[in-house]
C-alpha positions in Angstrom: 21.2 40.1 4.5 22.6 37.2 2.8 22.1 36.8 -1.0 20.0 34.1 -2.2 22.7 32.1 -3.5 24.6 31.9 0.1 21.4 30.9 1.5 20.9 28.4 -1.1 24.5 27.0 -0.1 24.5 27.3 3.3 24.3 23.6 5.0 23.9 25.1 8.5 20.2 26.1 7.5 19.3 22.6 6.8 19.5 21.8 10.7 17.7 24.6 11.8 13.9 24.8 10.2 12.7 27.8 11.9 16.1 29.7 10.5 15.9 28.1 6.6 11.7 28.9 6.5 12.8 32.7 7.3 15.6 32.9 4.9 13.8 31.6 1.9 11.2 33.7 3.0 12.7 36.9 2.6 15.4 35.5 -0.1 11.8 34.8 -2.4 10.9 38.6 -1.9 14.3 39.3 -2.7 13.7 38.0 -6.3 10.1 38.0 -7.0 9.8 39.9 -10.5 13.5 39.0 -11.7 12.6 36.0 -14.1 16.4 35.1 -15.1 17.3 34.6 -11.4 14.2 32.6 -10.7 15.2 30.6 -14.1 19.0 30.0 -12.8 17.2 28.6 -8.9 14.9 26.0 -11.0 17.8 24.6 -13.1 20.2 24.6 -9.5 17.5 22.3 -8.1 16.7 20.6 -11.3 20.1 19.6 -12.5 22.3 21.2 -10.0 22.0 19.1 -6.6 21.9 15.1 -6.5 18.6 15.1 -4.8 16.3 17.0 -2.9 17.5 16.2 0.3 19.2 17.6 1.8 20.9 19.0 -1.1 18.1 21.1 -2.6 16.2 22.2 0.2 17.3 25.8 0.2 16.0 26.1 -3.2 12.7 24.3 -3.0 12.4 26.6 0.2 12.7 29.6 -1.6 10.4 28.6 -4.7 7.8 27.8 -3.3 7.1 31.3 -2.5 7.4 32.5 -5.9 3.9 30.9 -7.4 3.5 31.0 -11.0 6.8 32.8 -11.8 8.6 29.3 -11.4 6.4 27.9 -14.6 7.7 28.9 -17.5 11.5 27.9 -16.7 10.0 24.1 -15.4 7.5 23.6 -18.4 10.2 25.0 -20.5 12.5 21.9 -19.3 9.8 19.6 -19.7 9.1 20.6 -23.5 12.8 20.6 -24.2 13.2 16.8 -26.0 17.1 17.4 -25.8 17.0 17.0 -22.2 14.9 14.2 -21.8 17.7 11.4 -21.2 19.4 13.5 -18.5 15.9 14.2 -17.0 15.6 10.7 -15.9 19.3 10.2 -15.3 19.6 8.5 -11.3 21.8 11.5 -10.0 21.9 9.9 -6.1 23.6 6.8 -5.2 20.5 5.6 -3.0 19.6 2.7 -4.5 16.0 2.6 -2.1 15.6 5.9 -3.1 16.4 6.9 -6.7 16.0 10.4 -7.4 16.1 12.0 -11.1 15.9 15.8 -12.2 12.5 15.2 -13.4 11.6 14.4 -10.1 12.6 17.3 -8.7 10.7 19.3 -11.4 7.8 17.2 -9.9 8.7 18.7 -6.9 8.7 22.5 -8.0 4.8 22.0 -9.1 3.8 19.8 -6.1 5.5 22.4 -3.5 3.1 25.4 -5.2 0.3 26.6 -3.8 -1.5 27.1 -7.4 -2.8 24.5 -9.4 0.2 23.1 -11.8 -0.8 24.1 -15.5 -3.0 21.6 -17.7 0.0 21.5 -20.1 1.7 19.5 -17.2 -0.1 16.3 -17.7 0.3 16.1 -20.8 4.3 17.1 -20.8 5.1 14.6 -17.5 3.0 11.4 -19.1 6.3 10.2 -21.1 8.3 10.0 -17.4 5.4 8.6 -15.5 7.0 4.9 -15.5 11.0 4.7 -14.1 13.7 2.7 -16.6 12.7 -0.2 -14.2 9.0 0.1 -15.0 8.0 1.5 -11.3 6.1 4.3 -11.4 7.5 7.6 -10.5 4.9 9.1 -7.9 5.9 12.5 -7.3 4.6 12.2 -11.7 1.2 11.1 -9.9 0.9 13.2 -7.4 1.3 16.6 -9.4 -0.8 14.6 -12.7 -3.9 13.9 -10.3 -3.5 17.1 -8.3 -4.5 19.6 -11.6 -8.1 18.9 -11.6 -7.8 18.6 -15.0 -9.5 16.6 -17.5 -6.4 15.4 -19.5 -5.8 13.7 -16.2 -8.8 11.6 -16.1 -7.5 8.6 -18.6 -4.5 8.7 -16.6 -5.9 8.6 -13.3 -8.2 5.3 -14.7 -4.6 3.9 -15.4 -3.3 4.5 -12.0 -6.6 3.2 -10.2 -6.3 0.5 -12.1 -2.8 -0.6 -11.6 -1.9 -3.3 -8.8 0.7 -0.7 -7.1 -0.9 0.6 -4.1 1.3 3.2 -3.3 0.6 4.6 -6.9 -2.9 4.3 -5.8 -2.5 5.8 -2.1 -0.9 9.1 -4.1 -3.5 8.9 -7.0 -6.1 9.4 -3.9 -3.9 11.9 -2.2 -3.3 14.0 -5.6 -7.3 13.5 -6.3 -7.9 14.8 -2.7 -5.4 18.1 -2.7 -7.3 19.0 -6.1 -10.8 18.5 -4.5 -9.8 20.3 -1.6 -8.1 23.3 -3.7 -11.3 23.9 -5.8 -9.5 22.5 -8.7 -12.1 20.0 -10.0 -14.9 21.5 -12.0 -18.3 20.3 -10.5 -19.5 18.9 -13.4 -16.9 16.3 -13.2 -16.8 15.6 -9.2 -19.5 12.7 -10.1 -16.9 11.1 -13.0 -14.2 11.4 -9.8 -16.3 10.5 -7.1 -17.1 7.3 -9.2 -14.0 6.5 -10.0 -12.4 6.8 -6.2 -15.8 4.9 -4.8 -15.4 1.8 -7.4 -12.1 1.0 -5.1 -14.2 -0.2 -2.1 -14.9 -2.6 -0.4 -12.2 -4.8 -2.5 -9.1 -2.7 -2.0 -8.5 -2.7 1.9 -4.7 -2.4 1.7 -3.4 -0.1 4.7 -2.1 2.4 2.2 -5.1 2.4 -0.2 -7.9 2.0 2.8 -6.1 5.1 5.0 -6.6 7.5 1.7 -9.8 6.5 0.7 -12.5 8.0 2.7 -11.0 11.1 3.5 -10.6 11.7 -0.4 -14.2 11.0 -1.3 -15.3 13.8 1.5 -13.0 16.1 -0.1 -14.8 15.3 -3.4 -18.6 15.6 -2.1 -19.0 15.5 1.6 -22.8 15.0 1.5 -22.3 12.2 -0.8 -19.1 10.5 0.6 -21.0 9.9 4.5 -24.0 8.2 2.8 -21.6 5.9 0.6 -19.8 5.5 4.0 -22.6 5.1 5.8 -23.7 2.5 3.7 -24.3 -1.4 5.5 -21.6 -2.8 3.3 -19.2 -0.8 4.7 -20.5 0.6 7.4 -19.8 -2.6 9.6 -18.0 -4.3 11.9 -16.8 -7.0 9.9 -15.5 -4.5 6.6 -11.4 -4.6 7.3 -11.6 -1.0 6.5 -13.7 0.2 9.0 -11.1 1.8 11.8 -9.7 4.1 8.3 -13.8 4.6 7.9 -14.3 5.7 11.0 -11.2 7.9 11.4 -12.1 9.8 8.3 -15.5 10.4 9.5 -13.9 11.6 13.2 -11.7 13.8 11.6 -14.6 15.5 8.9 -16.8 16.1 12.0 -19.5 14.2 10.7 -22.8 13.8 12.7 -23.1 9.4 12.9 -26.5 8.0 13.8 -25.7 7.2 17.4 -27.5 4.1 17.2 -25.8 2.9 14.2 -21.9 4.2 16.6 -23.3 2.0 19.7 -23.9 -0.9 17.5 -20.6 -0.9 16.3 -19.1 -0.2 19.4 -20.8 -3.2 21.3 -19.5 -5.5 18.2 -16.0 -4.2 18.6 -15.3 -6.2 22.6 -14.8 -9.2 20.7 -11.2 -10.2 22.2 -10.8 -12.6 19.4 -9.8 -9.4 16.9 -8.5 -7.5 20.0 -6.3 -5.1 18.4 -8.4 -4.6 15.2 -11.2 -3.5 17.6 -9.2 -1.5 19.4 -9.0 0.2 16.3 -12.3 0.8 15.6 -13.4 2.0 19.0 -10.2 4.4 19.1 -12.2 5.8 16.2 -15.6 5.0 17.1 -15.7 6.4 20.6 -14.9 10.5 19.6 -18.0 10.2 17.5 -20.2 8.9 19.9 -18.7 11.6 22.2 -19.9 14.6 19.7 -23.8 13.4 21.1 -23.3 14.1 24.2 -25.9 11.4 25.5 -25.2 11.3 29.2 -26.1 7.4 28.9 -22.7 7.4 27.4 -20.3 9.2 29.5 -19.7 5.9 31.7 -18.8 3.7 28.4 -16.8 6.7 27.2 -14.3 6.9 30.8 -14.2 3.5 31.0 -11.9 3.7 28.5 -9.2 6.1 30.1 -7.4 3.8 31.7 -7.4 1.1 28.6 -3.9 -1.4 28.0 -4.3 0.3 24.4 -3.0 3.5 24.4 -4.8 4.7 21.1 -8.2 4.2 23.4 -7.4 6.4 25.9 -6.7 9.0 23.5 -9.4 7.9 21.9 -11.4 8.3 25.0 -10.0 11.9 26.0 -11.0 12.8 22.5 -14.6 11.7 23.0 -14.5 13.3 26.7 -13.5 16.6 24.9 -16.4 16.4 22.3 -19.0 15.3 25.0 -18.3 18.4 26.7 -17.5 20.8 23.5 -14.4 21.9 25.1 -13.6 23.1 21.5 -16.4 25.9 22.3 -14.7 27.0 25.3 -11.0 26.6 24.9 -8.5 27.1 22.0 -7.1 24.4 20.7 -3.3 24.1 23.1 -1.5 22.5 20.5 -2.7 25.4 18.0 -2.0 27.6 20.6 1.7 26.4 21.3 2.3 26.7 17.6 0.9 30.2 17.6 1.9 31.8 20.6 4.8 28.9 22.2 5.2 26.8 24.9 5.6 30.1 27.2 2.3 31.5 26.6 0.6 28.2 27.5 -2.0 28.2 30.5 -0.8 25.8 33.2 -3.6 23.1 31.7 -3.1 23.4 28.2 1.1 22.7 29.6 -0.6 19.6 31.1 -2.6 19.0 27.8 0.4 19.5 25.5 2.8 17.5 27.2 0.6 14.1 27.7 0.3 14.3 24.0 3.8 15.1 23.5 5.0 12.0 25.8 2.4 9.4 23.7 3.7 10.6 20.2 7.3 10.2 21.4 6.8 7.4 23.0 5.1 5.9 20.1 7.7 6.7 17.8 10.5 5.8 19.5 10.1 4.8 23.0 10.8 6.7 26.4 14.7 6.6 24.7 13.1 9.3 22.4 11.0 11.2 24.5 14.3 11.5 26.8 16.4 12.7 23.8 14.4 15.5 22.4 13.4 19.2 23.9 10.2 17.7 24.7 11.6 15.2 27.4 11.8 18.5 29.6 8.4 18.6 30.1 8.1 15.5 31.9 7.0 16.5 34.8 3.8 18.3 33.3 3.2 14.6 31.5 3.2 13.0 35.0 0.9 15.7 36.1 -1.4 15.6 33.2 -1.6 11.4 33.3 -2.8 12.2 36.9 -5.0 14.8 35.7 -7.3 13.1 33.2 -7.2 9.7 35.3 -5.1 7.9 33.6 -3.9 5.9 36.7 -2.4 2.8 34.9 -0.3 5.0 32.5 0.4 7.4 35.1 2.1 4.1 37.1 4.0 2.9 34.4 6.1 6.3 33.7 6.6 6.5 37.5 8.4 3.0 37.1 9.9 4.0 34.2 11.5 7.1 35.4 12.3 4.8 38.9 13.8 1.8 37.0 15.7 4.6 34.5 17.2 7.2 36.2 20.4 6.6 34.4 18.3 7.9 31.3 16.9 10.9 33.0 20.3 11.7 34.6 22.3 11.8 31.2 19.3 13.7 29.2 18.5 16.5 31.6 21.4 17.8 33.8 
């Protein structure tokens, strides 16, 4: 077996994830219990590598299966005043991207399954803003991710600042401690507040698409009434397709009076794509009732212009049936078991998904170029499958008007 020092060095892991998630793996049991080598793989990442990545992924790799035995050397840093100047010393030549060894200690505690120690916040406060007064949000993230209560003043300053993405990873922090048990319930009200007092002012993409989800994480019962509520819970609030999605993705039960309502609002073509929006969301919800008065409305969606509606649609199809009571999830299953042990319908399943997030990300040019462009024909087979008629004939001329493409990527 290699040593955990050629593992750390070896570049060929970096492009191979399956082969650099095994080798930290078993390089981590390799030195669990020997405190002066964990010491000497904190300071490699910390002041060894330029940045994280690609340089230090090895190491992080390796760490983060050591728990609490990376602490002491990473507070120890921290605490040390001598190094405080090198700490926040630019050490890549990124200029969109700056990257300092006190990020990277950020990294060791975010990358930890455990809560990072109290003595954290406290210890990290003095590097929270860059030398060009930005904040430095890996600081945020592991400050509002301890649950504890030296973090409250600072997370007041952060919710309070004009930067959203210092707000988006204030939420996100907020949200990992909720759902980690971290916050003791006599505070989740002082939290719950403070999260809450953002809406319904704050409807910037990055704020808006964290919100809701951390609130449930705080206090579901609490977070769908405040949701619920008819100044947000309308078809008028800007926020209401990140609303919506939260609620869709927590499984919450929505008065299906209230989801029709909002659903009839949401044809106005004057705010076509915004609605589209909100009935990509809307529609799974009203699915979960399975009200046979709304199966017509819900399939009159699969064949949609938008494609976020039909999977919006298919997603309220599968809850109006409770598929997820008969079959296991196929994309769990592919990640569980591979592509291999897949039943000739959850292939089908799999692959239209694959094709629309490819697709989405970087057009039929990147579906062609990756492993999952293989599968094509089980994507034309599951368009035709589910109905998806219009979709299905725009692949078909795709392929026909592209055969250049398919030739170069598959044979």
């Amino acid at each position: 077996m290699k040593s955990v020092w050629e593992v750390v060095h070896d570049t060929a892991l970096l492009h191979n994830n399956r082969d650099l998630i095994k080798f930290a793996f078993a390089q981590a049991q390799s030195v669990s219990g020997n405190q002066p080598e964990i010491d000497k793989l904190v300071d490699y990442l910390v002041f060894g590598v330029r940045q994280l990545r690609p340089d230090g992924l090895a190491a992080i790799n390796i760490l983060q299966h050591l728990g609490d035995q990376v602490f002491p050397r990473a507070l120890a840093i921290l605490r040390d005043g001598s190094l405080r100047d090198r700490l926040t010393t630019i050490t890549n030549k990124d200029p969109r991207n700056p990257e300092c060894p006190v990020d990277r200690v950020c990294d060791i505690f975010w990358n930890q399954d455990l809560a990072p120690p109290s003595e954290v916040v406290g210890l990290l406060a003095p590097h929270i803003c860059t030398k060009d007064g930005t904040y430095r949000q890996v600081a945020i993230l592991v400050i509002t991710s301890t649950g504890a209560d030296e973090s409250i003043p600072l997370i007041r300053q952060f919710l309070s600042g004009v930067d959203p993405i210092g707000r988006c990873n204030t939420l996100g922090g907020i949200e990992h401690a909720a759902k980690e048990g971290r916050i003791h319930p006599q505070r989740k009200d002082e939290y719950f507040n403070l999260v809450a007092a953002l809406w319904p002012n704050d409807n910037r993409l990055n704020v808006a698409g964290q919100l809701p989800g951390t609130l449930l994480a705080i206090d579901r019962p609490r977070a769908i009434e405040f949701l619920l509520s008819d100044e947000l819970f309308n078809s008028q609030f800007p926020s209401l397709c990140y609303l919506l999605a939260a609620l869709s993705e927590a499984s919450a039960v929505i008065p299906r009076s209230r989801l029709l309502a909002i659903i009839d609002e949401s044809r106005d073509p004057s705010s076509e794509h915004h609605n589209a929006l909100v009935l990509t969301h809307a529609l799974p919800l009203l699915g979960a009732h399975s009200h046979a008065d709304d199966l017509p409305l819900l399939e009159s969606y699969l064949d949609s212009n938008y494609g976020m509606l039909v999977d919006g649609a298919i997603q309220a199809i599968y809850r109006f049936y409770k598929y997820y009571d008969r079959f296991r999830d196929p994309q769990d299953a592919q990640i569980e078991f591979g592509w291999r042990a897949l039943t000739v319908h959850e292939k089908l399943t799999v692959a239209v998904l694959e094709l629309d997030s490819e697709i989405g990300d970087g057009g039929f040019l990147e579906y062609y170029s990756g492993y999952r462009g293989d599968r094509w024909q089980f994507a034309l087979a599951g368009l035709g499958a589910i109905g998806a008629t219009v979709r299905l004939r725009r692949v078909h001329s795709h392929f026909a008007s592209r055969e250049f493409v398919v030739f170069y990527w598959f044979f």
